[in-house]
Structure formats: C-alpha cells, structure tokens
C-alpha positions in Angstrom: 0.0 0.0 0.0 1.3 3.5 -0.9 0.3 6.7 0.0 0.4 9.8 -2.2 0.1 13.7 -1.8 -0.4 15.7 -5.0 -2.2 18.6 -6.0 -5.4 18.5 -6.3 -7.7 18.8 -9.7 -11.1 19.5 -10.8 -11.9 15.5 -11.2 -11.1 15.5 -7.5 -14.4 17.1 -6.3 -16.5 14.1 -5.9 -13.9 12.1 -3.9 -12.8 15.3 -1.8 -16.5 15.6 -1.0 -16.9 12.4 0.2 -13.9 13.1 2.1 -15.3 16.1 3.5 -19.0 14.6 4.4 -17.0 12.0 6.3 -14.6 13.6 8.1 -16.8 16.4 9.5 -20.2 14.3 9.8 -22.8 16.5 10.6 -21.3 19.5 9.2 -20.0 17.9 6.0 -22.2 19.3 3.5 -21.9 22.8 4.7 -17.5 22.2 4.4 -18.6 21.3 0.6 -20.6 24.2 0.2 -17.5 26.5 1.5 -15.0 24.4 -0.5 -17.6 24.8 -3.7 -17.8 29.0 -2.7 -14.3 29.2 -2.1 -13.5 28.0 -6.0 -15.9 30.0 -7.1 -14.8 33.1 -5.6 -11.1 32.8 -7.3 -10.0 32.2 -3.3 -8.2 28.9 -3.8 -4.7 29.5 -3.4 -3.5 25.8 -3.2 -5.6 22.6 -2.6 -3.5 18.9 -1.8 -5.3 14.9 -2.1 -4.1 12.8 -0.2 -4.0 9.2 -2.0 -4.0 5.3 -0.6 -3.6 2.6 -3.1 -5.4 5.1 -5.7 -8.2 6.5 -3.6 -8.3 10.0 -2.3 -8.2 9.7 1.7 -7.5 13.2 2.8 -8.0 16.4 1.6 -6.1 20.3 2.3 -6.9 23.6 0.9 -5.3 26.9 1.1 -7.4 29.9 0.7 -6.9 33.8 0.3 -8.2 35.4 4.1 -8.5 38.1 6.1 
C-alpha cells in the first residue's frame, strides 16, 4: 500500500467531498458548500489529495483570508 500527496484537480471534487461529508459528519455538506464558494470566488490558493492505493483519503486547501 502507498500513499500519495499531490495537487489536487477538478476530477477530485467528488472524492474530496466524500472526504469532507465523512470527516466532518454532521457539518459535511456545509465544508462542501465553503469548499464549492471558495472556487468559485477565485480564493483557492492551493488545494492537496491525499491518495492510498489510488483512492483520495485526505484532503487540504489553502485559501486567500482576512
């Protein structure tokens, strides 16, 4: 098994999603509506995927703030 950290890409959003909705529960689809705003707003400065064996486990996103 290998892990993998690259940047992230727009075929990501699906898998970084479920990432999202899993890691924050309750609160996961309001992370993917920030995430989704964020892109949409140009703010995205840097996003990362983590990968295990091919599937995206982890997710890190660097955005423009105050």
């Amino acid at each position: 098994m290998t892990t993998d950290v690259r940047l992230a890409t727009p075929e990501d959003l699906t898998a970084v999603h479920a990432v999202q909705r899993a890691a924050f529960e309750d609160e996961g689809p309001l992370i993917c509506d920030l995430v989704d705003a964020l892109h949409a707003a140009g703010r995205v400065q840097a996003g990362l995927v983590a990968e295990w064996d091919g599937r995206v486990v982890g997710h890190l996103l660097l955005s423009r703030s105050w």
